[in-house]
C-alpha positions as CSV (number, residue, x, y, z in Angstrom):
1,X,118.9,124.1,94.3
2,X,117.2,121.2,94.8
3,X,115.7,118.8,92.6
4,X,111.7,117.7,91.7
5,X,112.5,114.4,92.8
6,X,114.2,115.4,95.9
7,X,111.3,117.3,96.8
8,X,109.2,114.7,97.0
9,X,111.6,112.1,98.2
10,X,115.1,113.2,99.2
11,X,118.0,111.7,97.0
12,X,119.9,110.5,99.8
13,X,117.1,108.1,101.1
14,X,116.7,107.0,97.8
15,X,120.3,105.9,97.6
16,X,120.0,104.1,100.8
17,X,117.2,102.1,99.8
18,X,116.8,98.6,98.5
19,X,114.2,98.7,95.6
20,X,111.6,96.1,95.0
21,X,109.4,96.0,92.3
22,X,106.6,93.7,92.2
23,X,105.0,93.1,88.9
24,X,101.9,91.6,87.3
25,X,100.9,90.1,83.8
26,X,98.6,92.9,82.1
27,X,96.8,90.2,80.8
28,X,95.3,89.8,84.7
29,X,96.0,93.5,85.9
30,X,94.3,95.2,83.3
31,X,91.4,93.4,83.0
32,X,91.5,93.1,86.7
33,X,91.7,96.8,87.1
34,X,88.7,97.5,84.2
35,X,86.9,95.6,86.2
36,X,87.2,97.1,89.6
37,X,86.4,100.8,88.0
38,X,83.9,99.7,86.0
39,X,81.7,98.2,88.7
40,X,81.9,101.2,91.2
41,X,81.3,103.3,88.0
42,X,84.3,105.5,87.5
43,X,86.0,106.1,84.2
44,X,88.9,103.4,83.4
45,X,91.9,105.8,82.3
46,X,94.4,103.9,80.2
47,X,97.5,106.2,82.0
48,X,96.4,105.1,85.4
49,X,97.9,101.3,84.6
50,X,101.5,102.9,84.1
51,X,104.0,100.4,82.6
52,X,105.9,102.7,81.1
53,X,105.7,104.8,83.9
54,X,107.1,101.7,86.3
55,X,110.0,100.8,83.2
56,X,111.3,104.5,84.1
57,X,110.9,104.6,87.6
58,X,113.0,101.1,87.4
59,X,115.8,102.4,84.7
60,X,115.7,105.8,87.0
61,X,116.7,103.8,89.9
62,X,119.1,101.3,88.3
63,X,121.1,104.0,87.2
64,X,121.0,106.5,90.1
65,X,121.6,103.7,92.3
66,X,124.3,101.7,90.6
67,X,121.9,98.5,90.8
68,X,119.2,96.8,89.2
69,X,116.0,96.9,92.0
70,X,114.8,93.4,92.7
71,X,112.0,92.5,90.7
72,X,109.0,90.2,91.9
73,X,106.5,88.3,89.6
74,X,103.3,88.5,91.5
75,X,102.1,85.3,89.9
76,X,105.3,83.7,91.1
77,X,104.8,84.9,94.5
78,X,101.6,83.5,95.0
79,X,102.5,80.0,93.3
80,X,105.7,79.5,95.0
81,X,105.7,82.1,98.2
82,X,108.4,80.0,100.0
83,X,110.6,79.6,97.3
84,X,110.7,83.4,96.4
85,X,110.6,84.9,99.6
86,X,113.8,82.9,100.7
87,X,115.7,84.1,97.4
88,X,114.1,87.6,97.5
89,X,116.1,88.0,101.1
90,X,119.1,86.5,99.7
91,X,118.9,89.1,96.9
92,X,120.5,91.1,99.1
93,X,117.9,93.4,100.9
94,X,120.0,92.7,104.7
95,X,116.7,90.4,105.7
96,X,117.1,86.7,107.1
97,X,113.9,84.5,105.9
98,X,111.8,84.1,108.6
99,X,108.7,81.6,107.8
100,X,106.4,84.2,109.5
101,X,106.9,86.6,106.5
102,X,104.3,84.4,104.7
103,X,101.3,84.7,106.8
104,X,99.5,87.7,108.7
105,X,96.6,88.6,110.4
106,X,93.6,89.6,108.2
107,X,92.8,92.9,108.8
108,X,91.2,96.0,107.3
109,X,93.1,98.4,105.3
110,X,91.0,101.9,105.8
111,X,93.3,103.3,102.4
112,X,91.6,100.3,100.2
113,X,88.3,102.1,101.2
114,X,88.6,104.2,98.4
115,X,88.0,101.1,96.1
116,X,85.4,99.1,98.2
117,X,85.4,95.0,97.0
118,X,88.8,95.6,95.1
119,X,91.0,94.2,97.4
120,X,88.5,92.2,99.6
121,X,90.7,89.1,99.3
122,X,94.2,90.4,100.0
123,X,93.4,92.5,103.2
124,X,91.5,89.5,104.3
125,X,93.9,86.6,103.7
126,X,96.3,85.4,106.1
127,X,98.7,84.3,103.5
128,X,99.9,84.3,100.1
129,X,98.3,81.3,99.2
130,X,94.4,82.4,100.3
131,X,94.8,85.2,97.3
132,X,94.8,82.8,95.0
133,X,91.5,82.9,93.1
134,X,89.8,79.7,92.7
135,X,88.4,81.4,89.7
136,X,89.7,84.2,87.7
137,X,88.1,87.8,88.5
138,X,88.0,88.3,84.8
139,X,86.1,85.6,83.7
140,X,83.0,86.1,81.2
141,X,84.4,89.5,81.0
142,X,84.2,91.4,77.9
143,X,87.1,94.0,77.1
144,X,86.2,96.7,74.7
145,X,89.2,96.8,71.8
146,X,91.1,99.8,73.7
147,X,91.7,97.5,76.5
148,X,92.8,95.0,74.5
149,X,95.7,97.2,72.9
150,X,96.5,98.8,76.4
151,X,97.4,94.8,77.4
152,X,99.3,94.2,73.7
153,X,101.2,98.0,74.5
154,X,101.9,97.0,78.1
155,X,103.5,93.5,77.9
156,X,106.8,94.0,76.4
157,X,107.3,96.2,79.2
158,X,106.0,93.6,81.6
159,X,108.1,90.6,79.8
160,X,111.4,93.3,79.4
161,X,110.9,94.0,83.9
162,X,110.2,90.4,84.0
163,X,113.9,89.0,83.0
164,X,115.5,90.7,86.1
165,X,113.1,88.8,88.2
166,X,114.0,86.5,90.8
167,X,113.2,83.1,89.8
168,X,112.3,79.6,91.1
């Protein structure tokens, strides 16, 4: 009998696979997030952020697989991109560090449709450094109290994912 999971991905390619997770503060992705449903008026569902959701999927795989997935600060990505793309491919995922891996062509991404202006900057950028923000998306912006716990819930589950993180 087969498994939920391997219905939906087969346990064998799982074990084959080198895991990255790539992470963000919920004091930017949440508000970031609120923000982006908000202004195309659709309901901000607090279970749709998922940190607890990502802690099990990462405990899942660190035990099925026998090793810890790598784990990337998207913040650190974006202030040091050199820096932790060269140690993300000596993390062991098999993949030489290749300059090119930190530029690409801008390009439309028809799946980011769904959320039009959401991801405006990264599908247009033609490396890490143009997604930086000269000025936070969440400035000026008002979080009801809800919002405010769901970032206080979600960041010792950010800060526990964060300590396996390749760093600088």
């Amino acid at each position: 009998m087969t498994s939920f999971i391997d219905e939906l991905v087969p346990i064998d390619f799982l074990k084959r696979c080198k895991h990255t997770f790539i992470i963000r503060t919920p004091r930017k992705a949440v508000p970031s997030n609120y923000r982006a449903f908000i202004g195309v008026n659709r309901e901000f569902i607090h279970d749709d952020i998922g940190y607890p959701e990502l802690q099990a999927l990462f405990e899942f795989l660190t035990q099925f697989t026998g090793t810890r997935p790598a784990v990337v600060d998207a913040g650190d990505l974006v202030s040091e991109p050199t820096a932790i793309m060269r140690m993300y491919c000596e993390s062991g995922i098999n993949d030489r560090f290749e300059p090119s891996m930190l530029e690409w062509r801008p390009e439309r991404v028809q799946a980011f449709d769904k959320y039009a202006g959401w991801h405006d900057e990264a599908q247009y950028s033609t490396g890490f450094n143009q997604i930086q923000k000269k000025k936070d998306n969440t400035d000026g912006l008002v979080l009801p109290e809800d919002v405010q716990q769901l970032i206080e819930r979600s960041m010792p589950i950010y800060e526990a994912l964060r300590e396996f993180g390749i760093r600088v």
